[in-house]
C-alpha positions in Angstrom: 2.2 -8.1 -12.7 5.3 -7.2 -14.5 8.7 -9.4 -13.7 11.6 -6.6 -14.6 14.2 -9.5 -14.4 12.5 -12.1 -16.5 10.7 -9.3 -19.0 7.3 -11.1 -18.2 3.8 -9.9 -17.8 1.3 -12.1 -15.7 -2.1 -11.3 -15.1 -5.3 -13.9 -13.7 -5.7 -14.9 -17.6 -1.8 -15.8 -17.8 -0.7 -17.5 -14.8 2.0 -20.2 -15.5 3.4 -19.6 -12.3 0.3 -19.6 -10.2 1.1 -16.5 -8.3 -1.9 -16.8 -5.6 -2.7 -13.3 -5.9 -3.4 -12.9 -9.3 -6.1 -16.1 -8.6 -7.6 -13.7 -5.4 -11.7 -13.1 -7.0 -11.9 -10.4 -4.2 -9.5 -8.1 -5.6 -10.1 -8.3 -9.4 -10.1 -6.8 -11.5 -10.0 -2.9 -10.4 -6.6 -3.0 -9.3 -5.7 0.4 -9.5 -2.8 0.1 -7.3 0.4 -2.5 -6.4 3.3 -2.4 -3.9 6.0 -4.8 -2.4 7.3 -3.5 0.6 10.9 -4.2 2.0 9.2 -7.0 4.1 7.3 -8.8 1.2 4.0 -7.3 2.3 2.0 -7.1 -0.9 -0.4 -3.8 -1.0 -3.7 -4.6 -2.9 -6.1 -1.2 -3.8 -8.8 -2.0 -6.0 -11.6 -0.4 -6.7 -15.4 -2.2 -6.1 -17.7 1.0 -6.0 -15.1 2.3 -3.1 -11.5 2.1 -2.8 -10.6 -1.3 -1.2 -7.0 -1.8 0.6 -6.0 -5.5 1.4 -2.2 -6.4 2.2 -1.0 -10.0 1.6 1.7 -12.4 2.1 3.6 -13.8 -0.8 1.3 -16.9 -1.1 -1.3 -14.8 -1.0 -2.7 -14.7 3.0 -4.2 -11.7 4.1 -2.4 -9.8 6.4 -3.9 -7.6 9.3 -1.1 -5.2 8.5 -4.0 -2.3 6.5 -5.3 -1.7 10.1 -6.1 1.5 10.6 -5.6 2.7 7.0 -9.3 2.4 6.1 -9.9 4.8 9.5 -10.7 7.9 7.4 -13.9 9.0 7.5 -13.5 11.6 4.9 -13.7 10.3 1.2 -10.2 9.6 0.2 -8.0 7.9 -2.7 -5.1 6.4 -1.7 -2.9 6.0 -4.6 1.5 6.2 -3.6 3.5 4.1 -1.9 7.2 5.5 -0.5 9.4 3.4 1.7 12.5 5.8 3.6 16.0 4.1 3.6 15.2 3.1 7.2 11.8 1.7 5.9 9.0 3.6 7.3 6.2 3.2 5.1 3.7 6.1 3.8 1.2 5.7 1.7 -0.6 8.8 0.5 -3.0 10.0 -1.9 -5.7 12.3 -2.4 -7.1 13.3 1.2 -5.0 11.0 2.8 -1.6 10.2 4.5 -0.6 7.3 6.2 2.8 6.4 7.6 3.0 2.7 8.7 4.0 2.1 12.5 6.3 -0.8 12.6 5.7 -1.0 16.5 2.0 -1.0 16.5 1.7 -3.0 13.0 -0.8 -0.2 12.4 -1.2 2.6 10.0 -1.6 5.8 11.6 -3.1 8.9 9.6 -1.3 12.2 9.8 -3.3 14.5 11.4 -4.4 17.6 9.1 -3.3 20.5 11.7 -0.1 18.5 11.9 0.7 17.9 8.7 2.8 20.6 7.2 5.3 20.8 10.8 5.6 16.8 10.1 6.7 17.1 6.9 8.9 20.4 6.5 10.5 18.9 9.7 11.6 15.6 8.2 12.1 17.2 4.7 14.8 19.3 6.5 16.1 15.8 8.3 16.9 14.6 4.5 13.3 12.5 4.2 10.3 12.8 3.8 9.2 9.9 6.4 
């Protein structure tokens, strides 16, 4: 974990400020991929012979908040992170697209047969969630 402010690099082996993720056994090492959301949430993928996806709290609880973003039962790789100005989340990768519904606490996968409408219509709306 990189600290742009303080110019500092902790990882489990350096840990001065026991940041309670970087002690988590379950998600190291193999992380492949890291995101803070606007609302603290702290996206975990890692990599244990599939693609696990955890979300935290800042002292390190899980959160219920991947539900529904494990849901595709087509091989996938999950590997970007985009939060919109109004803060919709998407998360997207290889065989996979995920916006985060803030009303359901859910991620919801973009249908295939809907996908290109969704997107050119938001692209033209000055998004892209």
């Amino acid at each position: 974990m990189y600290d742009i402010t303080k110019e500092k690099y902790y990882s489990s082996s350096y840990n001065p400020l026991n940041i309670p993720l970087l002690n988590k056994k379950e998600i190291l090492p193999g992380i492949t991929e890291f995101f803070i959301d606007s609302k603290r949430r702290h996206w975990v993928f890692n990599w244990n012979g599939t693609q696990e996806k955890r979300c935290y709290d800042e002292k390190g609880n899980i959160l219920a908040d991947t539900t529904g973003i494990n849901d595709n039962p087509e091989y996938s790789e999950l590997r970007h992170f985009f939060e919109t100005k109004e803060y919709v989340l998407w998360v997207y990768g290889s065989n996979g697209l995920f916006n985060f519904d803030n009303n359901y606490r859910s991620c919801l996968m973009k249908a295939k047969e809907g996908l290109r409408s969704q997107i050119s219509y938001n692209w033209h709306r000055g998004s892209i969630g």
